[in-house]
C-alpha positions as CSV (number, residue, x, y, z in Angstrom):
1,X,14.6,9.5,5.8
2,X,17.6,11.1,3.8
3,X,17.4,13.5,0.5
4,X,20.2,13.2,-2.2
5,X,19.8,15.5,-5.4
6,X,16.7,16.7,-4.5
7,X,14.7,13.2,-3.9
8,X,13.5,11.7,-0.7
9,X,14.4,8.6,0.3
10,X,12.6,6.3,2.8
11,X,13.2,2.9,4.6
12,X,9.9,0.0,4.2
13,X,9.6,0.7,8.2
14,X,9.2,4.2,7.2
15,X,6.6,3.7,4.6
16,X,5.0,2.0,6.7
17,X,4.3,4.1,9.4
18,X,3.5,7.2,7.2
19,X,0.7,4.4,5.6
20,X,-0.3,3.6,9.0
21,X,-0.8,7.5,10.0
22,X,-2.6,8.2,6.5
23,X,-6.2,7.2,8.4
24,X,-8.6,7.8,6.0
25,X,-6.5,10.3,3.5
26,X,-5.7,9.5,-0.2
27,X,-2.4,8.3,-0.7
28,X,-0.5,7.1,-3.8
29,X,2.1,3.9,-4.4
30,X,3.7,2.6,-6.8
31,X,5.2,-1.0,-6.3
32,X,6.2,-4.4,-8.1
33,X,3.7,-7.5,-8.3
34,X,4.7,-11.3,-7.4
35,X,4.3,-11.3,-11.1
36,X,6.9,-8.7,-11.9
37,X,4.5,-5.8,-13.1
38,X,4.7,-2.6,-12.1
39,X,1.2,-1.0,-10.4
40,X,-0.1,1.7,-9.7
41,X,-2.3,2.7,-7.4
42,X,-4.2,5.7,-5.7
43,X,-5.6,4.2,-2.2
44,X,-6.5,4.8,1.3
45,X,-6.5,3.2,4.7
46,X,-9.1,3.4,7.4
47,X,-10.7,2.6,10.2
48,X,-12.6,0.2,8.0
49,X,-9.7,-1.3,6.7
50,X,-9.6,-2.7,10.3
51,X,-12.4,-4.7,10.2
52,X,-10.9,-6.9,7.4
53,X,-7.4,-7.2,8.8
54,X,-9.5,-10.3,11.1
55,X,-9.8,-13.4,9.5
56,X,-13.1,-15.7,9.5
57,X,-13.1,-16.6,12.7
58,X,-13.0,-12.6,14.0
59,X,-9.6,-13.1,14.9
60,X,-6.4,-11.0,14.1
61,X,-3.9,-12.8,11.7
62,X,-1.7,-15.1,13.6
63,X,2.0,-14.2,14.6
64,X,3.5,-15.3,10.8
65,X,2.0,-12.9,9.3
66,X,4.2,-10.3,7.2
67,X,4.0,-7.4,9.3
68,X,4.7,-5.4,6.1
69,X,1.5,-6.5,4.4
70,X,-1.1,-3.8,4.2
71,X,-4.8,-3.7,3.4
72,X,-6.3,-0.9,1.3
73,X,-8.8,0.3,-0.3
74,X,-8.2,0.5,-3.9
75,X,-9.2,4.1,-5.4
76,X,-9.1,3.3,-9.0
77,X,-12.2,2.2,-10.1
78,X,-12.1,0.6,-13.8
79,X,-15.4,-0.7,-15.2
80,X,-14.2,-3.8,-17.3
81,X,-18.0,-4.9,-18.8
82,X,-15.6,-7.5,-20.7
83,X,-14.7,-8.6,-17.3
84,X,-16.8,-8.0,-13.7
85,X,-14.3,-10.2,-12.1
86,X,-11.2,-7.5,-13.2
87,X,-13.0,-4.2,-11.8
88,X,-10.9,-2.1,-9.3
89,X,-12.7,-0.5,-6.4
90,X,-12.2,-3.2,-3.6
91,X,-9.7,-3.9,-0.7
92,X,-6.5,-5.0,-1.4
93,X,-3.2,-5.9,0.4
94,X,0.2,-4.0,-0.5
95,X,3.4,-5.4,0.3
96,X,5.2,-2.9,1.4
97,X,9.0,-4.2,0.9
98,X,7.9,-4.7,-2.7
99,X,7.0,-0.2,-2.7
100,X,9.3,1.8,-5.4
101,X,7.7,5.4,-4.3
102,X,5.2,6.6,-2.2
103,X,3.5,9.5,-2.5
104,X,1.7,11.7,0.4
105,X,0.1,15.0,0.0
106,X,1.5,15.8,-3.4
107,X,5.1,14.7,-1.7
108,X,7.1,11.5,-3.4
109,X,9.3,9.5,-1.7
110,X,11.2,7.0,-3.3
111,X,11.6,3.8,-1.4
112,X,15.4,2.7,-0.4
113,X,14.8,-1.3,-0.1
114,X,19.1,-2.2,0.7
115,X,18.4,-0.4,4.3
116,X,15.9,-0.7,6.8
């Protein structure tokens, strides 16, 4: 972690962990789709969040698994009566080398992606 001009910079490993600690508590992030979009997104992670990281079989993901891939739960419910399919509100997995900020009880840190 390192502060320049008033804003807080952190590593992906860093984000990371402070995701990892958040058990249960709302946290914020902001990061870039596969797509090139910016999102979003008010979420949480808990001991819940567990029970999906296990694949079909009740397994853990195997060994080439991102390590920096996160599952959520997705605060922002949007009603979309155009479109079921599109409605927020469901578990969803954050990359967390793709992160610009990260926010934590009212706190933003930005992300720094050339150091980790």
């Amino acid at each position: 972690m390192k502060t320049d001009k008033g804003q807080t910079f952190i590593t992906p490993k860093e984000a990371l962990k402070m995701i990892q600690d958040q058990d249960g508590r709302v946290f914020g992030v902001e990061f870039e789709k596969k797509d090139g979009s910016i999102r979003p997104m008010s979420c949480r992670r808990h001991a819940a969040t567990k029970a999906v990281e296990k694949n079909k079989t009740g397994r853990k993901q195997g060994p080439n698994q991102n390590p920096y891939m996160v599952k959520v739960w997705d605060m922002n419910k949007v009603e979309d009566p155009d479109n079921p399919e599109a409605s927020k509100g469901a578990f969803r997995t954050i990359n967390v080398e793709t992160l610009n900020h990260l926010s934590i009880n009212g706190v933003k840190f930005l992300i720094d992606k050339k150091t980790d």
